[in-house]
C-alpha positions as CSV (number, residue, x, y, z in Angstrom):
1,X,100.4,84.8,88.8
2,X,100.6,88.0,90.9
3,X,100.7,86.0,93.9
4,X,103.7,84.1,93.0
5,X,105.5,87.2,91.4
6,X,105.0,88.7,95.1
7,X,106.2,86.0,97.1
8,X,109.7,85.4,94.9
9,X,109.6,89.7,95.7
10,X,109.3,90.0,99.6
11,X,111.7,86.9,99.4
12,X,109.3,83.8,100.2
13,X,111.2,82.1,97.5
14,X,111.8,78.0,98.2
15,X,110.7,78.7,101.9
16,X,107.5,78.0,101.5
17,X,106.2,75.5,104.3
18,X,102.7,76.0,104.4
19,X,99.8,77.8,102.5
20,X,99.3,80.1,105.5
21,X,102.6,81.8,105.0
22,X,101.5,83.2,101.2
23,X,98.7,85.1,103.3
24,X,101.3,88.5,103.0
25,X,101.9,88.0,99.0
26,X,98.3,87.3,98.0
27,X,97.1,90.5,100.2
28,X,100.3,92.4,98.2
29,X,98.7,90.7,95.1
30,X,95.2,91.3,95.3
31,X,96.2,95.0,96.1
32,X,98.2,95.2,92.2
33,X,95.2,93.6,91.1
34,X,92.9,95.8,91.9
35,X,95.2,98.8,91.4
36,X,95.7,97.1,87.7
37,X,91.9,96.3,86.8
38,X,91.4,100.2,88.2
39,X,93.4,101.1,86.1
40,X,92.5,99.6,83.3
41,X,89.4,100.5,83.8
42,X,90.2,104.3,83.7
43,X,91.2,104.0,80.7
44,X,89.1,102.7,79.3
45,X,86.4,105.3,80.2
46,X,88.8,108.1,80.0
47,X,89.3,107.1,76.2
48,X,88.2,108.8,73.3
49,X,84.4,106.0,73.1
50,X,83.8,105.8,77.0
């Protein structure tokens, strides 16, 4: 879902020719991903049980 959230943001929307060109918005992606699951992660150990 991230991947495609990126790509309509740095404007790849209905230009999409080939699967090479989401190589940008899946490396944008994978970088909120991580940022997000590191996050989550956080707090979940800087909660009151972890």
């Amino acid at each position: 879902m991230f991947v495609l959230v990126a790509a309509v943001a740095l404007g790849y929307s209905r230009r999409v020719a080939r699967l090479a060109q989401l190589g940008r918005p899946a490396c944008v992606a994978l970088t909120f991903t991580v940022i997000f699951a590191g996050g989550l992660a956080l707090l979940r150990f800087a909660g009151p049980g972890g």
